[in-house]
N, C-alpha and C positions, 0 to 999 in steps of 0.2 A: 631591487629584484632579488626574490630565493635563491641561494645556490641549490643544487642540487638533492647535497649531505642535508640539509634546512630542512627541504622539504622532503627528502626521505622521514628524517626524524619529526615534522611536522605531522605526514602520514600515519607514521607510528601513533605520534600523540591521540589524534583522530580517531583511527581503530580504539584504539583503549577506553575515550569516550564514549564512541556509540556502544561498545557492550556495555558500557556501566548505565547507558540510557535503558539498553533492551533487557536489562537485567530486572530496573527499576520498573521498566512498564508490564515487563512481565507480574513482578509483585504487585504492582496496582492491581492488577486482571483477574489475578485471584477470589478477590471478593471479601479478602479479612479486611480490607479496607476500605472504612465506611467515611460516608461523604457527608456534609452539609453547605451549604451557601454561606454561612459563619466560618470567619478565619481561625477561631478555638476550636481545640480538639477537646474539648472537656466532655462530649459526650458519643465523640468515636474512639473505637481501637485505636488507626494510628493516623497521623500525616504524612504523606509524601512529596518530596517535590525533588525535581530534578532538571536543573540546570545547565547555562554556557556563561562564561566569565571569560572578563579584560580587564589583563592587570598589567598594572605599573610597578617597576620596581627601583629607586637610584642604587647605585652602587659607592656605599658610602664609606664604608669598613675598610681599615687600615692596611687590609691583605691583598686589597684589591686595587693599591693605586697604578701598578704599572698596567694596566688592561687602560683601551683606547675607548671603550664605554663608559662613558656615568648611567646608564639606564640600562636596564631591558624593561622588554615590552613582550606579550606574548595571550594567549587564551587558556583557557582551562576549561572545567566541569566538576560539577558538585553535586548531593545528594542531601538530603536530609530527611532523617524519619524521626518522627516527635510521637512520644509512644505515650504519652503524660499532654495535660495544658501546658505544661512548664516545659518540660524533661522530651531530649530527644539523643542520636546520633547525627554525626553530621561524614561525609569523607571530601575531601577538596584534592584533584588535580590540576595542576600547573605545568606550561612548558613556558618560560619567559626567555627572549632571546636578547644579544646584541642586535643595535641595529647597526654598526659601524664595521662588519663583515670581519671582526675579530676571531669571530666563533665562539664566543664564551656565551654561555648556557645554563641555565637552573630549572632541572627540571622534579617537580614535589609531588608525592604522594603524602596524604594527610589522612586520619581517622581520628575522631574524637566525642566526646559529649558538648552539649548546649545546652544552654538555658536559655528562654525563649519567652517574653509578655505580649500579652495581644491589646492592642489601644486600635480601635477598631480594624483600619484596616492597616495598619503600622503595627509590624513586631520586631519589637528590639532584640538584640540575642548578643550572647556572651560565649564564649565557646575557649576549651584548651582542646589539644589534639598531641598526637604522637604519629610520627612516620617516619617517610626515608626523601633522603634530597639523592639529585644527580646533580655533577657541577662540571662542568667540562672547557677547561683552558684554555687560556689563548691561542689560537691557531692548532687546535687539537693536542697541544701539550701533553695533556693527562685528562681522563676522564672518569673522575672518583664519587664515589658514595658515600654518603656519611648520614647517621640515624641523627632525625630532628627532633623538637618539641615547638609547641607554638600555641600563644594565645591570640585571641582575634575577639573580634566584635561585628556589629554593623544595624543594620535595619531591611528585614523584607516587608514589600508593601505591595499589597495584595491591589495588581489594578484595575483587574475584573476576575469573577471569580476560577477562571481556569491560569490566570498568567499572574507569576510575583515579579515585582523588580527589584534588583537588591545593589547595596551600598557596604564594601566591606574591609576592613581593615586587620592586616595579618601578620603578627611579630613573631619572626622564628629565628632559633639559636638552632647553630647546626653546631653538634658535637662532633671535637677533632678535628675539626677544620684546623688547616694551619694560619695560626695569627686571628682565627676567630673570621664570624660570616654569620651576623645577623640581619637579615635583611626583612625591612619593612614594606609590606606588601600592599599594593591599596586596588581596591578590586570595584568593577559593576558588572552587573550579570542579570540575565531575565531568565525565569524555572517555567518548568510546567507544573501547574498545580495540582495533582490527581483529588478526583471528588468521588 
């Protein structure tokens, strides 16, 4: 069960989501972005899609052994706009939590580029990004920030033409951290595909 503080900051998380949904669908509505039935953009302006993600994460890193968690577990949201066949941006947020009422917390803001192949309805993608991590300590301890970097990979798979499913894998070094805090992210997520 949530406590309280959880689901306040779960709330928080939420809000932050839906404006980055209402942002994206507002940019769909515009009109600069033009649609086909074909998962290539090779003959539109841009692609959009936008996202809900579940991610896993162990807590493996050497800084982390006194904490009563090996895991968080948590949701997110994602965007992507592919302004190229190849070539896009992507931004990723995550709130991943303990689940063993520790209170320890990782929560990530991402922005980056992608690179993106289309095999019919499978596209693989590679992606580096740059953001900001929150990281919040055992039993509220301390609740610090530190600027990150992070390369990722995965596969969306287009599984009717308005909905993608996706598979995705996300290694971030958070700088400053004390004793170091890379943690390996592994993600599924269904978007909505704008046409």
């Amino acid at each position: 069960m949530l406590q309280t503080s959880q689901l306040t900051r779960f709330r928080r998380f939420l809000s932050g989501a839906a404006l980055l949904a209402v942002m994206g669908g507002a940019a769909g509505l515009t009109g600069r972005l033009h649609a086909q039935a074909s998962t290539t953009t090779a003959s539109r302006a841009a692609d959009l899609q936008i996202g809900l993600t579940y991610s896993g994460a162990p807590i493996s890193d050497r800084s982390l052994f006194l904490y009563e968690s090996n895991r968080l577990y948590g949701f997110g949201g994602y965007a992507t706009l592919d302004f190229k066949a190849h070539y896009g941006i992507e931004v990723n947020i995550r709130q991943l939590n303990s689940g063993s009422g520790d209170k320890v917390y990782e929560r990530t803001y991402e922005v980056g580029g992608r690179y993106i192949r289309h095999y019919g309805r499978f596209g693989p993608y590679g992606r580096a990004s740059y953001g900001r991590g929150v990281f919040n300590f055992r039993n509220d301890a301390a609740n610090l920030a530190y600027n990150l970097y992070a390369f990722g990979g995965g596969v969306d798979v287009n599984l009717v033409p308005s909905i993608n499913l996706r598979g995705d894998f996300d290694y971030q070094k958070w700088m400053g951290f004390p004793l170091g805090l890379s943690p390996m992210v592994v993600t599924a997520g269904i978007a909505y595909h704008f046409h």
